[in-house]
Steps between C-alpha positions, in 0.01 A plus 500: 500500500332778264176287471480416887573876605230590225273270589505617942466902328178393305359330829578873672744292762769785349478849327706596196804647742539178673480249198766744370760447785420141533564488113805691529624280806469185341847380554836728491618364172150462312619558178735250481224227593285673252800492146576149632133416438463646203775343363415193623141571325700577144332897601724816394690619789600923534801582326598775798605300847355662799683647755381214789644227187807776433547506874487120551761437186752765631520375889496127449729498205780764708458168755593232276513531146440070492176551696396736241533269236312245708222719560490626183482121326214389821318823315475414173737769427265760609809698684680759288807330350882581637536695226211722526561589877879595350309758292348616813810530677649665193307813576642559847846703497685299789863607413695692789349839638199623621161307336317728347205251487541465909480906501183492205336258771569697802348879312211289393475386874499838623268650235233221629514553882262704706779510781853594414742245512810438714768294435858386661782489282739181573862421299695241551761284274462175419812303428501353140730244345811653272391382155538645159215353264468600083153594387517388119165620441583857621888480487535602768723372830331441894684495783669828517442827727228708351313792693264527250649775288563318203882441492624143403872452416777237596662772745195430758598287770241162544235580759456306851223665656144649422376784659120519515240779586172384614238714683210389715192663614431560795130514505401225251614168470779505215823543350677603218878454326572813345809412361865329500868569428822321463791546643814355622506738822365786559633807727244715693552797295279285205275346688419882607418571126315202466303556766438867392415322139242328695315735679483723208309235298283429750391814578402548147249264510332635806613240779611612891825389557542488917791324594810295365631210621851316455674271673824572705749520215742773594466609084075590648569638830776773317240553176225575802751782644530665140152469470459758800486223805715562833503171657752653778254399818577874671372633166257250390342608162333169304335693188571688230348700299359375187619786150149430345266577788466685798490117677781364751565156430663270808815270479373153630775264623368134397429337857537151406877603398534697812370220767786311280781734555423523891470149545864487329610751713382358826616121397838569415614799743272291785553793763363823467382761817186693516464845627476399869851272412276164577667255304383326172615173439470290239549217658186498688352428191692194465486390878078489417592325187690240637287433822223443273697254321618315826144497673342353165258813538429821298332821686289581216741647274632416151880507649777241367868440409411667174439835679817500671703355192363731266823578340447331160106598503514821561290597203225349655252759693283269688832387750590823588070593610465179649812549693432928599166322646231584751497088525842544561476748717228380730724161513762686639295715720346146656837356551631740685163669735281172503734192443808705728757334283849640622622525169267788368466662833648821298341461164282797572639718270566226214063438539454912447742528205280169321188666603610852320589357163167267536268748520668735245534275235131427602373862465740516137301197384151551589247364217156527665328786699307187674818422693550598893813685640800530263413301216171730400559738224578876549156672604391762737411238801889414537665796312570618865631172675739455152669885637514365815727199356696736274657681732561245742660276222714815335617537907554142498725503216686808564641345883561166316851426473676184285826317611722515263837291411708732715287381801388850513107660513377733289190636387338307259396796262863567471593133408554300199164323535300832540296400191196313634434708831523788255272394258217410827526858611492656164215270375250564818582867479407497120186331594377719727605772219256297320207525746531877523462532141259204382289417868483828658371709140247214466642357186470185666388307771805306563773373348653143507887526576536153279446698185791706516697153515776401257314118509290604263835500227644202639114338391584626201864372473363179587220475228802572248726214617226273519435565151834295399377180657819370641695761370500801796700697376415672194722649194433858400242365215310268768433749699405744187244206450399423839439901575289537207244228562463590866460865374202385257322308791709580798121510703417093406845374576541284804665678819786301605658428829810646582729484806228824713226239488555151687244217288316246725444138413176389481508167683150382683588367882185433628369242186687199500313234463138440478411423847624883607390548858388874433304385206301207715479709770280817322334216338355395824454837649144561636604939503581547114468895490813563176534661132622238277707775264709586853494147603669395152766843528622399893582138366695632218715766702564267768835413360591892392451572891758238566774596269412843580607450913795247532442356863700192603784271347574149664722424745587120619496627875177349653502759799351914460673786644328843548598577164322232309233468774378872378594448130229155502258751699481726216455243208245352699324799492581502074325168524189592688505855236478276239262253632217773603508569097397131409303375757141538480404399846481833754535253808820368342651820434417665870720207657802584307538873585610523874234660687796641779761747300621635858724185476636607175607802666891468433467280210613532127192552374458794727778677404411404108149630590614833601387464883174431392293356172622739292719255348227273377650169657304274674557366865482096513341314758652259682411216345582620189876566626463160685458330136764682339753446762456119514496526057823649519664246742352211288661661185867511684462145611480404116756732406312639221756760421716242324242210465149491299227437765125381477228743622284305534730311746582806693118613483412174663763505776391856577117379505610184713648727770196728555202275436457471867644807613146594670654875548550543087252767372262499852227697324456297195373149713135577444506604177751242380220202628254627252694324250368173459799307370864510623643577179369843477499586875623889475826461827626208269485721184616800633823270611569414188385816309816667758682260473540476089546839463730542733707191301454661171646809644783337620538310215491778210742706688784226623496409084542894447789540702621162316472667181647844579843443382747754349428546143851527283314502197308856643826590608700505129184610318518790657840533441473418114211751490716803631802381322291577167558159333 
């Protein structure tokens, strides 16, 4: 690679800088091609490892110690041996307390900036299992409470739970563990120290601490209070003032805990009244959930009998936001103003109460300042509309009113589960607190809500269980070991799922054989006008779209009500949306898209669309709808629901219908005789290209559904997790 880049400098294709970076480019981990040659070559390799080969040794051996070894032997044994990276490892204190190496890091961070830096401060325990482990190296014993100050004697009781500081910044892209401490419980007069601790460290090393964020632990909410917080709605006050600075940090109520707690609330009281006394039922929810079940059709929401049994998953964020729902909401709202279905003729209020929590949790969780409406980040061009929603939503909450087991109202904010409504008003007040201070003086430009988030600690929880394979739940020394390798390359380690973000199979629909219809058909178009690198991305994301939007289940009823009639409609219009991306022929794609939307006028996709195109979604045409109407009856009549069916089969009874059906795509008769053979005319294609994915749709989902079954083993891990064993 030297000689080539060499060789284009001394022919003046390059100067000096760019040989340089194309030298320095040449691969991410260069030096470890470069020892393994020389080794290989019987050459002298450097005694000191790199920091690309130091960071490559220290992420894939925290993985999987095996793989390591595997890697290491492939090498030639170019890798730093186990031992060696336990010398590494040696030099990082990672007992319980505050890292001082994680505060060295953040001063050196701060000395090195132009701009200064701002951070959110996050705690949170993790539970840990109740072990007591022997050191003989050190002689000393693991598994007992330790808060860092040095004391270790049999009178300590054996710790169950780690609490962790981490901060965040808010204006660059990283995060930090600061430090750790064991305990068996801790009371809200400690945590109040500890926190104190914390902020006194970090502001010795120069860092801006804005806000704090817990969960909904009533041990946080009365440590907030001593801290200076009023969280009495009347008397709102959601900062405090910080003893090192003249700074006034805000109390941030985790929102994915919150949407939790409300869901709870709303699930198992099932009635509550808003401030107009318009009733709130639960049980619209499950009237929606159950007609969807009956009709064999979905309204373009995520909603199952998981949502409304949610009892033994409650831990589990994405069931309470899928259920509190603008999908769910504009189900409802169809049902009862389009579809005029008797049973939700008074679910007005239940739709207005979804569409609240929606769009708060939206504005809580906003990660881009490219978003539209609630979900862009906290900037002057919505600062404004976000008031506006404040104050409506702290009205909102102050006239809502709970039923509780005396068959009596009152106000929620005066209830038992006053927690999560709480935590929404105190957490859009505090950011608003944080606009005035960060947006408004020009510190920055805008601020993205998500950072503020407690998911950036349960990340972090998760890299540390993953660390013990099978083993989840970690001993006091596992987690000493799992903390301090993150710690050492905490940027390179992989960011793992956890129950805020919802992972999408990758599963191709259109491909299935290799006579695809979409495939022969831009083969043998005449208009090829496309960018291959789009072309390539479309066909891959096909599949996210369609776990993304659950449309349809199956139903052994050959007829269509209203219901259905409009839930077909819209995945029609899914179909043609993800046809337009892979077909290369214009003609092809103009017949798809209805041409007339006035017809469309009280249809789904309207009200999906906002009254408009606003939404995005495409209108069908009526061929297209034709084709998917006559698929789905085809797939009833072979029961595919409970039997395995042939596309092809169902393909060619679709194809048999229309292939003299002289009305089927009107426009396309020209240009569909400028094919010369019958085997890639572009009405028989496009039959089959609808067709197929329409199947595949149909298909992937009805085996979803047959796969979602109650997990027992989720159920007592959990349980064995917060039992500490």
């Amino acid at each position: 690679m030297q000689t080539i880049i060499n060789d284009i400098k001394n022919q003046n294709f390059v100067d000096e800088e760019t040989s340089v970076s194309l030298l320095e480019s040449f691969g991410k981990h260069k030096d470890l091609v470069t020892n393994w040659t020389k080794k290989n070559l019987g050459k002298k390799i450097p005694k000191r490892y790199s920091p690309a080969v130091r960071q490559f040794a220290l992420s894939l051996h925290f993985f999987s110690g095996k793989a390591y070894e595997y890697v290491r032997d492939q090498f030639n044994t170019i890798l730093p041996h186990p031992r060696t990276l336990s010398k590494w490892y040696s030099h990082f204190n990672a007992e319980p307390g505050f890292t001082m190496e994680s505060l060295k890091l953040l001063e050196l961070k701060v000395r090195n900036s132009s701009d200064p830096v701002f951070c959110a401060l996050i705690m949170d325990e993790m539970a840990i299992r109740q072990h007591l482990e022997y050191d003989r190296t050190t002689g000393k014993y693991y598994g007992r409470v330790d808060m860092g100050s040095g004391i270790d004697n049999d009178s300590l009781a054996v710790a169950k739970e780690c609490l962790v500081f981490l901060v965040v910044s808010i204006n660059e892209n990283w995060k930090l563990p600061i430090g750790y401490f064991l305990a068996n419980s801790l009371n809200s007069a400690q945590k109040v120290e500890l926190v104190r601790h914390a902020l006194h460290v970090l502001s010795n090393t120069g860092v801006n601490i804005i806000s704090l964020t817990f969960d909904g632990c009533s041990s946080n909410i009365t440590a907030a209070k001593l801290l200076g917080c009023n969280f009495t709605v009347d008397a709102l006050n959601t900062s405090f003032a910080s003893e090192y600075d003249d700074s006034k940090i805000v109390a941030i109520f985790d929102p994915a805990h919150m949407i939790k707690l409300v869901r709870n609330a709303f699930g198992e009281k099932k009635i509550f009244l808003d401030y107009e006394n318009n009733e709130i039922n639960f049980e619209y929810v499950q009237r929606l959930c159950y007609l969807q079940e009956q009709e064999g059709c979905h309204l373009a929401n995520k909603l199952r009998k998981n949502h409304i049994l949610f009892f033994k998953q409650k831990m589990k964020v994405k069931l309470a936001t899928q259920l509190l729902s603008q999908s769910v909401a504009d189900a409802l709202k169809f049902c009862k103003d389009t579809l005029k279905i008797h049973e939700f003729s008074n679910a007005g209020a239940t739709i207005s109460f979804i569409e609240m929590f929606n769009k708060v949790f939206d504005i809580l969780n906003s990660r881009s300042i490219n978003c539209i409406e609630s979900k862009k980040a906290l900037c002057k061009e919505n600062i404004e509309e976000i008031k506006l929603f404040t104050n409506h939503f702290c009205t909102y909450i102050k006239g809502l009113k709970i039923l509780e087991s005396d068959n009596n109202f009152i106000p929620v904010l005066e209830s038992k589960r006053k927690t999560g409504f709480i935590g929404f008003i105190v957490s859009l007040n505090s950011l608003l607190q944080l606009y005035s201070t960060l947006i408004e003086s020009n510190k920055l430009s805008y601020i993205k809500a998500y950072k503020v988030s407690q998911d950036h600690l349960e990340i972090f929880f998760c890299s540390i269980r993953s660390h013990g394979g099978f083993n989840n739940n970690p001993t006091v020394r596992q987690f000493r070991s799992a903390y301090r390798k993150l710690v050492i390359r905490t940027t390179d380690m992989k960011q793992f799922n956890t129950g805020n973000c919802i992972p999408l199979e990758d599963i191709d629909i259109l491909h299935y054989s290799s006579s695809d219809p979409v495939t022969v058909l831009n083969n043998n178009s005449t208009n090829i006008n496309s960018d291959k690198i789009v072309e390539e991305e479309n066909s891959q994301n096909i599949n996210s779209f369609i776990m993304d939007h659950d449309y349809i289940v199956s139903n052994s009823d050959y007829s269509f009500s209203y219901f259905s009639k409009e839930v077909i409609t819209y995945v029609a219009g899914f179909v043609v949306h993800k046809l337009t991306n892979t077909l290369k022929c214009n003609n092809c794609k103009y017949a798809l898209c209805a041409t007339d939307k006035a017809c469309f006028l009280n249809s789904f996709i309207t009200l999906k669309n906002k009254v408009g195109d606003r939404g995005g979604l495409i209108y069908p045409s009526d061929s297209v709808m034709n084709i998917c109407f006559k698929t789905e009856k085809v797939l009833k009549k072979y029961s595919y629901r409970i039997k395995a069916v042939n596309k092809l089969q169902i393909q060619s009874e679709v194809l048999t219908h229309f292939l003299y059906n002289s009305n089927l795509f009107a426009s396309l008769k020209t240009h569909s005789h400028e094919t010369r053979s019958p085997l890639t005319d572009h009405i028989t294609l496009l039959i089959k290209s609808i067709t197929s994915t329409y199947v595949n749709l149909k298909i992937d989902y009805t085996l979803k559904n047959h796969n979602e079954t109650p997990s027992l083993r989720m159920w007592y891990n959990k349980l064995t997790i917060f039992k500490g064993q």
